[in-house]
C-alpha positions, 0 to 999 in steps of 0.5 A, a space after each residue: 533334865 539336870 542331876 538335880 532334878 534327877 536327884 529329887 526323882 530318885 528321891 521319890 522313888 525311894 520313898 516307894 520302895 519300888 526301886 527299878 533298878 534294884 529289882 532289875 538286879 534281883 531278877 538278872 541274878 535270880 536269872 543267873 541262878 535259873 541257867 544251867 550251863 554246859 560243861 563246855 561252858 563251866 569255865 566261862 564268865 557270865 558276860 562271856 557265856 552271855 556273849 557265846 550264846 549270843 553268838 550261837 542264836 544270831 548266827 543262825 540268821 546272818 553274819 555276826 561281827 565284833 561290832 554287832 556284840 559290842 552294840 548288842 552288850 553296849 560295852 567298849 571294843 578293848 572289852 568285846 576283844 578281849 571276851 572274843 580272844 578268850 572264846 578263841 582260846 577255849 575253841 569256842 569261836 574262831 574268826 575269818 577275814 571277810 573277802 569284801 574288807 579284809 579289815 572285817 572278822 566274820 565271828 563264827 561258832 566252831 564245831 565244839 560250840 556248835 555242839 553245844 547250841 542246841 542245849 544252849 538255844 533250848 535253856 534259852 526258851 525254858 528260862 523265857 518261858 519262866 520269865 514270862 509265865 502268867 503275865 498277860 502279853 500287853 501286860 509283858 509288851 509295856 515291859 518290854 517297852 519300859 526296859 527298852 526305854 530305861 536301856 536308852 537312857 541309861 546308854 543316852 546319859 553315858 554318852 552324855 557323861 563322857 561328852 562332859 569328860 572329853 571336853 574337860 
């Protein structure tokens, strides 16, 4: 699809007031809001926060590398590095060398954050709980389904973008 068949789209969407992605951005910020966070968080950014919590979830089920947040956040390396340098910093996180590829860091949640999982896991499923109250579950399954899709093309058009700034 070209700008300017997206452009007429666009158009048409706000011709509807039914803005997709400004209300994505309500409800992300009215989501912020709802979160409460840890002392041990207080001095963290949203993204950092973001990423800890991750962390905290995923490593309950396997090994989480810095590859797996870049890919979870879809955000460049410089980015995902620097977050987990911060976390490092404030004893959140540490990272050990992999025996299979001394190259790999295993990202690995310290005492302090494992303090804190709990708390976090548990304002995770409350703030779930809202989000999905009174919506019928193939009601919530379409949605989930269209923000999977507008996600991919989103991630798709950047892609495209920076093909088109790489060969210029």
């Amino acid at each position: 699809m070209g700008k300017q068949e997206l452009q007429k789209g666009t158009n048409a969407s706000y011709a509807s007031k039914r803005d997709a992605g400004k209300l994505i951005n309500t409800v992300s910020h009215q989501l912020k809001r709802q979160m409460c966070s840890h002392e041990a968080e207080d001095s963290l950014t949203n993204m950092q926060r973001h990423v800890l919590h991750y962390i905290l979830f995923e490593s309950l089920k396997r090994d989480i590398y810095q590859r797996d947040v870049e890919k979870e956040f879809q955000v460049r390396r410089s980015t995902v590095t620097g977050t987990l340098q911060l976390l490092e910093r404030k004893g959140l996180i540490r990272r050990e060398s992999v025996e299979r590829d001394a190259r790999l860091k295993k990202v690995v949640p310290t005492d302090k954050a494992e303090g804190i999982r709990e708390y976090v896991l548990d304002n995770i499923r409350y703030a779930e709980a809202v989000l999905r109250e009174g919506i019928p579950e193939e009601k919530l399954s379409v949605c989930l389904d269209v923000l999977e899709q507008m996600s991919a093309n989103l991630a798709g058009n950047e892609k495209r973008r920076e093909e088109i700034t790489d060969h210029e």
